[in-house]
MDTraj code that builds the backbone (N, CA, C; nanometers):
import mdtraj as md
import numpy as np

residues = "UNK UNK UNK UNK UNK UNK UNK UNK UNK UNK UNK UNK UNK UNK UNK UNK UNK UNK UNK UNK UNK UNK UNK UNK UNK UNK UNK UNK UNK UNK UNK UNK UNK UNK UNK UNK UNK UNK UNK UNK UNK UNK UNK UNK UNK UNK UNK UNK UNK UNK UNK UNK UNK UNK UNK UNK UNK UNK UNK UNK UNK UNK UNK UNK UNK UNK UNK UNK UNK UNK UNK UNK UNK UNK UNK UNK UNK UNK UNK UNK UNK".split()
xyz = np.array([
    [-3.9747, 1.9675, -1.7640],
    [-3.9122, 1.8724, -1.6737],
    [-3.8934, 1.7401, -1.7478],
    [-3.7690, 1.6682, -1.7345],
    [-3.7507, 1.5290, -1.8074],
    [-3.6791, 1.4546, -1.7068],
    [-3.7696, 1.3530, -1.7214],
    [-3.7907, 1.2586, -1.5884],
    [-3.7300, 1.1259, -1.6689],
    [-3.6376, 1.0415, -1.6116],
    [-3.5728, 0.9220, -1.6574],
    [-3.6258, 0.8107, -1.6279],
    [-3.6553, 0.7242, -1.6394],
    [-3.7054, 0.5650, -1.5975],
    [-3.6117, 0.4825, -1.6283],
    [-3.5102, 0.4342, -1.5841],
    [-3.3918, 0.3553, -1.5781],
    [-3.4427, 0.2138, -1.5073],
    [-3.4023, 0.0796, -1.6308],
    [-3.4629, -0.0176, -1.5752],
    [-3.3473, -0.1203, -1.5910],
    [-3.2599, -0.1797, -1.4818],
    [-3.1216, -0.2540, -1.4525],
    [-3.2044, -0.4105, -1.4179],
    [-3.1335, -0.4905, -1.5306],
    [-3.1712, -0.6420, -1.5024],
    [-3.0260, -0.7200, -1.5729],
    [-3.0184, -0.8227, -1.4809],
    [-2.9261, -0.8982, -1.5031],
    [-2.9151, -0.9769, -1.6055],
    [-2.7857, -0.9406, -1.7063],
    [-2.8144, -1.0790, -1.8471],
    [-2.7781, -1.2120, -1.8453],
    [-2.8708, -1.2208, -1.9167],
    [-2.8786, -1.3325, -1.9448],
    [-2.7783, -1.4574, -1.8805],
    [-2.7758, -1.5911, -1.8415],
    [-2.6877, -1.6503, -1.7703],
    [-2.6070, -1.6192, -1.6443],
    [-2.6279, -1.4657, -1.5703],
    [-2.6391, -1.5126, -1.4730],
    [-2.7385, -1.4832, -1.3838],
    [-2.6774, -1.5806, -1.2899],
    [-2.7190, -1.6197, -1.1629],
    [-2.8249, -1.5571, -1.1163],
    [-2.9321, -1.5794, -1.0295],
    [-3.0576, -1.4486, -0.9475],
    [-3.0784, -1.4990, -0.8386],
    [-3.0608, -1.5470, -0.7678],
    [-3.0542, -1.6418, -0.5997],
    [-3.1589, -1.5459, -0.5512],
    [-3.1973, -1.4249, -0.6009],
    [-3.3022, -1.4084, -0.5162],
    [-3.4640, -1.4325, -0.5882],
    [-3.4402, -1.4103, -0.7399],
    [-3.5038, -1.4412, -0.8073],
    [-3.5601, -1.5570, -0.7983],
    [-3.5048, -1.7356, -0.8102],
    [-3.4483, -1.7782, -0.7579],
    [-3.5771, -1.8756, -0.6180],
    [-3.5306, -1.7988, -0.5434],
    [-3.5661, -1.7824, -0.3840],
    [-3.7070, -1.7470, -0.3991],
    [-3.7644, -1.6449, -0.4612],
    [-3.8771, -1.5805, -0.4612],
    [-3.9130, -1.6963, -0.5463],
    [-3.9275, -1.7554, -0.6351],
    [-3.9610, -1.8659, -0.7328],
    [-4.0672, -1.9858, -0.6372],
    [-3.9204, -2.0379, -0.5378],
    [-3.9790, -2.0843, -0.4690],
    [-4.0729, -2.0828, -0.3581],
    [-4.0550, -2.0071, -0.3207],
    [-4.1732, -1.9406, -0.2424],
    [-4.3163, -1.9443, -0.2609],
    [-4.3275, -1.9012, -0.4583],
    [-4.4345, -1.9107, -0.4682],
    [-4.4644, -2.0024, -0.4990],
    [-4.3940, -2.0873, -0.5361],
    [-4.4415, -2.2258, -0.6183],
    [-4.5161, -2.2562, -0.4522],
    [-4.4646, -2.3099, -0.3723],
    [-4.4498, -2.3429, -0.1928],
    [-4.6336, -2.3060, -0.1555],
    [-4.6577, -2.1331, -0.2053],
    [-4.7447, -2.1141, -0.1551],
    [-4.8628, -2.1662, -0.2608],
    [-4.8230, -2.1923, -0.3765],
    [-4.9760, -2.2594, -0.4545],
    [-4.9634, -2.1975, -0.6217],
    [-4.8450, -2.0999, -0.6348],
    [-4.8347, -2.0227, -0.7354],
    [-4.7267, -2.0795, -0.8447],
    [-4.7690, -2.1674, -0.8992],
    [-4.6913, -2.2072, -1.0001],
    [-4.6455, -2.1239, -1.1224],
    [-4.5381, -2.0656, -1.1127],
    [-4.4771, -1.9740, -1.1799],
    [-4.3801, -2.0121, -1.2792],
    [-4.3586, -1.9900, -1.3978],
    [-4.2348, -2.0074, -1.5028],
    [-4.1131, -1.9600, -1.4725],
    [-4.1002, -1.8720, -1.3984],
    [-3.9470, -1.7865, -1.3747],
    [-3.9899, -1.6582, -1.2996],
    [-3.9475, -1.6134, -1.2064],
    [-3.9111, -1.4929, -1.1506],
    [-3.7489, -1.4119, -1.1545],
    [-3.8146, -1.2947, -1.2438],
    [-3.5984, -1.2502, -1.2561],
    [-3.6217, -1.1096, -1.1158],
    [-3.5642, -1.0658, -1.1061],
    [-3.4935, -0.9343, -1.0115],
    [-3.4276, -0.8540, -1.0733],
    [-3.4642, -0.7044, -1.0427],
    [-3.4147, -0.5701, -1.1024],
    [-3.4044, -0.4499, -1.0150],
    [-3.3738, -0.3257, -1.0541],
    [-3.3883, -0.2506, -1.0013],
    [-3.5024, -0.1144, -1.0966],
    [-3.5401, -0.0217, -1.0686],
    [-3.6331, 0.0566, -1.1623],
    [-3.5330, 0.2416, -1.0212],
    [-3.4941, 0.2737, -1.1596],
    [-3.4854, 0.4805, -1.0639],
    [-3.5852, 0.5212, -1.1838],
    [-3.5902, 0.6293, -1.0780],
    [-3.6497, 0.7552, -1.1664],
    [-3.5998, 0.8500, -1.1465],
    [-3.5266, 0.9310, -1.1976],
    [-3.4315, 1.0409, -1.2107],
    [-3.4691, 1.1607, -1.2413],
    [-3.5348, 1.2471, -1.2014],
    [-3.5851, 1.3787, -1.2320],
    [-3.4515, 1.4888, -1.2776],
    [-3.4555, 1.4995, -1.4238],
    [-3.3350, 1.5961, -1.4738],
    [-3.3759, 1.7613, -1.4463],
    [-3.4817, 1.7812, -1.4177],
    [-3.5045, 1.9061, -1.4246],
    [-3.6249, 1.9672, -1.5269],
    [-3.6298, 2.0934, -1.5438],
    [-3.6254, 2.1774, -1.6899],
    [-3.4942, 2.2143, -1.7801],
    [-3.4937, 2.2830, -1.8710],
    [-3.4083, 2.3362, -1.9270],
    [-3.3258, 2.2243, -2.0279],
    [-3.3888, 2.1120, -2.0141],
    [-3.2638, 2.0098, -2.0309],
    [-3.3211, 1.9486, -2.1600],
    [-3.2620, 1.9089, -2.2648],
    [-3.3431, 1.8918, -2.3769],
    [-3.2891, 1.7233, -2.3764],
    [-3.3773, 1.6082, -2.4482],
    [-3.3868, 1.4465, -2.4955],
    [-3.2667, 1.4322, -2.5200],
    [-3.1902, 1.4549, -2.5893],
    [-3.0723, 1.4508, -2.6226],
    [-2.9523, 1.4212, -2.4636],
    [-2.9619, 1.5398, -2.4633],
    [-2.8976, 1.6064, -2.3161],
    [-2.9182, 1.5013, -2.2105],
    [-3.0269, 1.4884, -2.1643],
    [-3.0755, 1.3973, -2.0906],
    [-3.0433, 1.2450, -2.1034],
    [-3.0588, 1.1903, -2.2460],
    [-3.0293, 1.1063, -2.2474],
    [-2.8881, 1.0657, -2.2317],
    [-2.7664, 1.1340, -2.2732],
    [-2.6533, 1.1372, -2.2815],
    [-2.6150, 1.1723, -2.1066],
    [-2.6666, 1.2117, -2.0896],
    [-2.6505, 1.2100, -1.8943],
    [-2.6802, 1.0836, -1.8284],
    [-2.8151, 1.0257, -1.8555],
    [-2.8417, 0.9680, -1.7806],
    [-2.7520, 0.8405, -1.8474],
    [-2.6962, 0.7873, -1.9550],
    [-2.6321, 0.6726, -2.0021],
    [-2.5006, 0.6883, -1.9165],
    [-2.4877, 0.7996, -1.9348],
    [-2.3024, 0.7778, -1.8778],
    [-2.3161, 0.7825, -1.7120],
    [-2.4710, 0.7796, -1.6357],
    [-2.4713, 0.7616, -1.5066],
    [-2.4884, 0.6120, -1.4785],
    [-2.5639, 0.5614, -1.6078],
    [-2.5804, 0.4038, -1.6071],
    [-2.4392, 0.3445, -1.5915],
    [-2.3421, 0.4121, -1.6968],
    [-2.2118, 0.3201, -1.6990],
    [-2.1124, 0.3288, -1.5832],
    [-2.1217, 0.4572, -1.4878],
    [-2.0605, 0.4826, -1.4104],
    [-2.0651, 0.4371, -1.2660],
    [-2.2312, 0.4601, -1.2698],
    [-2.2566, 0.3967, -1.1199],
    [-2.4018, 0.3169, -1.1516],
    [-2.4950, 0.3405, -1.2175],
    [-2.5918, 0.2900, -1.1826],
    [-2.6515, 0.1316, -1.2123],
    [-2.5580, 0.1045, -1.3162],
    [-2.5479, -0.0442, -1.3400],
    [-2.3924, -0.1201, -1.3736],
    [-2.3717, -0.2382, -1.3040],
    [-2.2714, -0.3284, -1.3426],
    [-2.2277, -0.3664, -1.4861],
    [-2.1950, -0.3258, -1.6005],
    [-2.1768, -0.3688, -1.7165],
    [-2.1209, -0.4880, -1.7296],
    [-2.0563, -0.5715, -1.6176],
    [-2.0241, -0.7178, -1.7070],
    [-2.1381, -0.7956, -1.6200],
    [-2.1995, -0.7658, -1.5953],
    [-2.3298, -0.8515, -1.5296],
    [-2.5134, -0.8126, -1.5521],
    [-2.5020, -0.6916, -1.5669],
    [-2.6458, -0.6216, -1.5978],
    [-2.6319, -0.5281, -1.7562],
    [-2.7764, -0.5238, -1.7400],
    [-2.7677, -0.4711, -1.8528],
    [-2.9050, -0.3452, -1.8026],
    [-2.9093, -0.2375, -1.9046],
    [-3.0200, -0.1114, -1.8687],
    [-3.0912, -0.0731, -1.9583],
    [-3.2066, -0.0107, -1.9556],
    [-3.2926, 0.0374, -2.0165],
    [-3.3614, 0.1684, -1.9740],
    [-3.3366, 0.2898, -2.0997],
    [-3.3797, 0.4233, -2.0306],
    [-3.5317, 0.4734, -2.1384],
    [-3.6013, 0.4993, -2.0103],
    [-3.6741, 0.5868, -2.0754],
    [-3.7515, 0.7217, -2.0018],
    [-3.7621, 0.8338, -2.1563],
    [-3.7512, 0.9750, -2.1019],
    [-3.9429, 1.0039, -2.0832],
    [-3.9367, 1.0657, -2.0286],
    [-4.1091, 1.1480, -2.0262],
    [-4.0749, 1.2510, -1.9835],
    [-4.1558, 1.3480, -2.1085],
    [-4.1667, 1.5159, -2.0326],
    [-4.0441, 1.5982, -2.1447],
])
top = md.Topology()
chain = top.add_chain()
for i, resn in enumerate(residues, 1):
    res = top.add_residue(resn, chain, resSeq=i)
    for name in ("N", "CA", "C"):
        top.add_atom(name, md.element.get_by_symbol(name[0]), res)
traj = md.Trajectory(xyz[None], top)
């Protein structure tokens, strides 16, 4: 079984309003923080049968298609199993 860990964060310059938002919050509650960013994390279960290669080449062209914004985010995959 090869299981994906896909990790979508926004580059650099822009914007995170929720990031952002959450920042303040904590500062508010007593938590003086340097930066809070916002992401998303899947985990994609490919199956068996499916070899690193394979997998990886699947799960990139699911990044470019649907699972992340390319002129705004950027992704990071990783395989186990």
């Amino acid at each position: 079984m090869v299981v994906a860990e896909v990790k979508i964060e926004l580059k650099k310059g822009v914007t995170d309003p929720e990031g952002m938002n959450t920042k303040k919050a904590l500062d508010l509650l007593g938590w003086n923080v340097e930066s809070v960013k916002t992401g998303k994390v899947f985990h994609i279960d490919l199956g068996d049968g499916v070899s690193e290669d394979e997998a990886l080449a699947t799960v990139e062209e699911m990044c470019k298609r649907i699972l992340a914004n390319p002129v705004i985010q950027t992704y990071h995959i990783e395989l186990e199993g």
